[in-house]
Structure formats: C-alpha cells, structure tokens
C-alpha positions in Angstrom: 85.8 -181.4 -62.7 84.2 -181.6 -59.3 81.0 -179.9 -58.5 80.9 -176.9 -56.7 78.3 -175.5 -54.6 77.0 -172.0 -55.2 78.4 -169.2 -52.1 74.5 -168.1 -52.2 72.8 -171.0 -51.1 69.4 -170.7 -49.6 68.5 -173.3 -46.4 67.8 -176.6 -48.3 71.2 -176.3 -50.8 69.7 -174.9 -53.7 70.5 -171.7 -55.2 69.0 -168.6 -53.4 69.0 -167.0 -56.5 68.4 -167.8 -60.0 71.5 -167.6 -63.0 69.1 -165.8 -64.7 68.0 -163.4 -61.9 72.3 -162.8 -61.4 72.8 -161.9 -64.5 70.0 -159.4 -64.7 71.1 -157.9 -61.2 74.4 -157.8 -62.9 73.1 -156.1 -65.9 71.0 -153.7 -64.1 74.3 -152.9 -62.1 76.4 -152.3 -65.2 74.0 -149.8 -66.6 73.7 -148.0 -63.8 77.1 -147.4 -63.4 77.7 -146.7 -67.2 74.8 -144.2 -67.0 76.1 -142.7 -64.0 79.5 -142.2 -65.9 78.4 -141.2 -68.8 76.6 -138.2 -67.8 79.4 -136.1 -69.4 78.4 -137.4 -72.9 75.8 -135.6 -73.1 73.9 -139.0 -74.0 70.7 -140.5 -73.0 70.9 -144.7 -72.7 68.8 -144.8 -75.7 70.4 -142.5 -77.7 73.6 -144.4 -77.2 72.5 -147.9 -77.5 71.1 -146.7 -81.0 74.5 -145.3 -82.3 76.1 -148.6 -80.9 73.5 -151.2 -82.8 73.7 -149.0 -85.6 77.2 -149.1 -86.0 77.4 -153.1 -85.8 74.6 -153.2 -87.8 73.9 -150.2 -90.4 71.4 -150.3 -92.8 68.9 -151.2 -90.1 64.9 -149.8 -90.3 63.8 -147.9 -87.6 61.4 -150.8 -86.7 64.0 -153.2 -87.1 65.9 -151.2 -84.4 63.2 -150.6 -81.9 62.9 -155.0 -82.2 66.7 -155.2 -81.4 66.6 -152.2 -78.6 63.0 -153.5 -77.5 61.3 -149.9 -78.1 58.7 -149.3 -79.6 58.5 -147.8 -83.0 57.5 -144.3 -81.9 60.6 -143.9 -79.6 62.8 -145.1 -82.1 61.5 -142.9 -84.8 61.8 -139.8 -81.8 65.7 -140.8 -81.0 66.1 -141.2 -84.7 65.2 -137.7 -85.2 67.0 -136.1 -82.6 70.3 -137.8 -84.0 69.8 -136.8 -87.7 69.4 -133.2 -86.2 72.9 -133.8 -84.6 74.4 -134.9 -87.6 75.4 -138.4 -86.8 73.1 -140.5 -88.7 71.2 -140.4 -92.1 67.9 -141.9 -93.2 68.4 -143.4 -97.0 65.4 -144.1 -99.1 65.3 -147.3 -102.0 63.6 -145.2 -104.6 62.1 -148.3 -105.8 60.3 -148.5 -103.0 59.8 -145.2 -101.2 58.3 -146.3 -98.3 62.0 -148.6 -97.3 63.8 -146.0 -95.1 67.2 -147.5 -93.8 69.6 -145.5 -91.2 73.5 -144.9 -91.1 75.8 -143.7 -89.2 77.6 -140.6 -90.5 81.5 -139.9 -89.7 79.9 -137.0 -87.0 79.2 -139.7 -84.6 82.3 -141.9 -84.7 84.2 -139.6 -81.8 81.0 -140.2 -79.5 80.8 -143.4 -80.2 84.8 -144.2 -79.3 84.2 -142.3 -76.4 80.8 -144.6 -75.4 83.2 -147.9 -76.2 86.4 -146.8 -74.3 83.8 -145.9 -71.3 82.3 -149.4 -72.2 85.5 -150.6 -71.7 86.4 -148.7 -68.3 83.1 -150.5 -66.4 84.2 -154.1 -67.9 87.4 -153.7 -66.0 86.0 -152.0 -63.3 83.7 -155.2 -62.9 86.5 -157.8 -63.5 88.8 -156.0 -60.8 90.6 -158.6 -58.7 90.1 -161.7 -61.6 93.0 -163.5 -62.5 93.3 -163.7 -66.7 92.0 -167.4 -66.4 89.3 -167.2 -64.7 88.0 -163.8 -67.2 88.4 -165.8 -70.1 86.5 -168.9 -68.8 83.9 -166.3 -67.6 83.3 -165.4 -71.3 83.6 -168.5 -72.5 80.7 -169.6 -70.1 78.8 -166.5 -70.8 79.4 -166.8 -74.6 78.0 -170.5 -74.4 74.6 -169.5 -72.2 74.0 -167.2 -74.8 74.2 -169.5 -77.3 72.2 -171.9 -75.9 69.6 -169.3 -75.3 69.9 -168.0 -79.2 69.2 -171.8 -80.1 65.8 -172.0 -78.5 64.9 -168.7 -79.3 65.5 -169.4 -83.9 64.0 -172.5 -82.8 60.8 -170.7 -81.8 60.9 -167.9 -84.2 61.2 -171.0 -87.2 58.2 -172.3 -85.4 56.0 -168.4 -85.1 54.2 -167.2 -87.9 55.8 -164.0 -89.1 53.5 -160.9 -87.8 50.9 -159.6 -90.1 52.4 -161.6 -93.0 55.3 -159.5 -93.9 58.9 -159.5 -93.1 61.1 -156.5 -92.3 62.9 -155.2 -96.1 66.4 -156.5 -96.0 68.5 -153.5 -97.4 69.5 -153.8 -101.0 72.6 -154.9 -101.5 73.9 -152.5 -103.6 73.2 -149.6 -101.3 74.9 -146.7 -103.7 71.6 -146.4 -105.1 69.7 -145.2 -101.6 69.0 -141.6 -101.4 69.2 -139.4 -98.2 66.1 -139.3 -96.8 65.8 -134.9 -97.0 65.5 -133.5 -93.2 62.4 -133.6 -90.6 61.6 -130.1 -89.3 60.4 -130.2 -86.1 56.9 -129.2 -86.1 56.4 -125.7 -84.2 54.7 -125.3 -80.9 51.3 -124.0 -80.9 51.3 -120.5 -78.4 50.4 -121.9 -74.5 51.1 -125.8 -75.7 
C-alpha cells in the first residue's frame, strides 16, 4: 500500500499536528456537540456518562467509577446520589462486608439511557456524513487497533505499578442475590442564611 502524506503538513513534511492531538480535537468536538444536543435530556455529561458505564458495567463501586470516568470519589459519590433520588440506580450492600457498596441500574433509567444512545448515535453519523461504507469501517478498524495498542502498554504498566495503598478495589460477589439495597440518603437540610 503506498504511503500517503498527511493534508496537514507543517513546512518541513511532518505532521502539523499530532494523531493524538486529532483525536482529542475530535473528541472535544463530539462532546460538544452531544452536550449541545442533549440539553433536552435534562442531563449533565457526568450524569450520563455514569448511567452509560454503569450499564456496560453494573456492579461497579463508586470508586471504581470515578477511576473509569476520571472523577474523583466525591463527585462520583454526589452524581450517585442525585441518581438514586431519581430512581434510576440502586446502591447494594455485601452484608458480609458492610462497608462493599456496589451500584445498579434500575429499569427507571433504561428510557433515558436509549434516548442518550440513539442521540449517541445521531452525532456518529453526523460525523461520518459524506464517508463511503469502506472507508467507515477501516476507520474503526484503525481506531479499534490504536486502542489496542494503547491498552497493551497501559496492562503492561499497571502489571509493572504497585497497587495503591496495598489494596485492590472488591470485585462484586458473584452471586449477587445476596446484596441488599443500600436504604436511601436524605439530603442533609440547609442551615437558615447557608
């Protein structure tokens, strides 16, 4: 396959920009233009990128989360909140060990969420507007493989890392019929003139 030579080149032939840089212009751009659509969800980013991990991946900690969103624990435990007051997820307790608090996803949130994927959806094709079939699919297949590649170095690393402060996240048990919802957090009430 011959070489080809990148449309944004800077004087001497080399890229002007980075892949990297690209793809985080292009990322940037897709979440601005979800967030600008989305507006009549009546979600935040966060709020929505926690249903959406939490659906692929239920049975998650809140710290766990805040890792995979790249939040800190506070926010997470804040967005969890709001959404248990909504109704559309559920904190389940081990009670063999108390302290191990994994979220859900209750049925409540499953309209929001198809709404969040077929807008999802609606950006992806606005972005791929005037590709041909072939080219799309060898753009994922490209994409699919840089993040691959990237995924290797980074279990490489993490193999290589001492695990923080000794302990790894709790795994949820696998029999999860035993968890227990996690009773309801009352907002704490506003002191007069705070």
């Amino acid at each position: 396959m011959p070489k080809s030579r990148p449309v944004d080149t800077a004087p001497h032939g080399e890229p002007a920009k980075s892949i990297g840089s690209i793809v985080n212009d292009l990322a940037r751009q897709f979440k601005v233009s979800f967030d600008r659509q989305a507006n009549s969800l009546g979600l935040t980013r966060p709020q929505w990128q926690l249903l959406l991990h939490l659906h692929r991946h239920e049975g998650m900690t809140q710290t766990q989360l805040a890792a995979a969103l790249e939040l800190s624990v506070p926010t997470v435990a804040n967005l969890v909140h709001r959404l248990v007051a909504r109704g559309w997820i559920e904190i389940r307790i081990d009670p063999a060990h108390r302290l191990n608090k994994y979220l859900y996803l209750l049925p409540t949130a499953h309209p929001s969420l198809r709404e969040v994927h077929q807008l999802a959806h609606k950006v992806d094709t606005q972005s791929l507007h005037g590709m041909r079939a072939q080219d799309i699919a060898q753009l994922l297949e490209l994409l699919a493989r840089m993040k691959r590649n990237l995924g290797a170095v980074r279990r490489k690393d993490t193999v290589a890392a001492p695990i923080a402060n000794g302990r790894r996240a709790p795994a949820p048990p696998k029999d999860r019929n035993h968890l227990v919802a996690a009773p309801p957090v009352r907002p704490k009430a506003r002191r007069p003139g705070s």
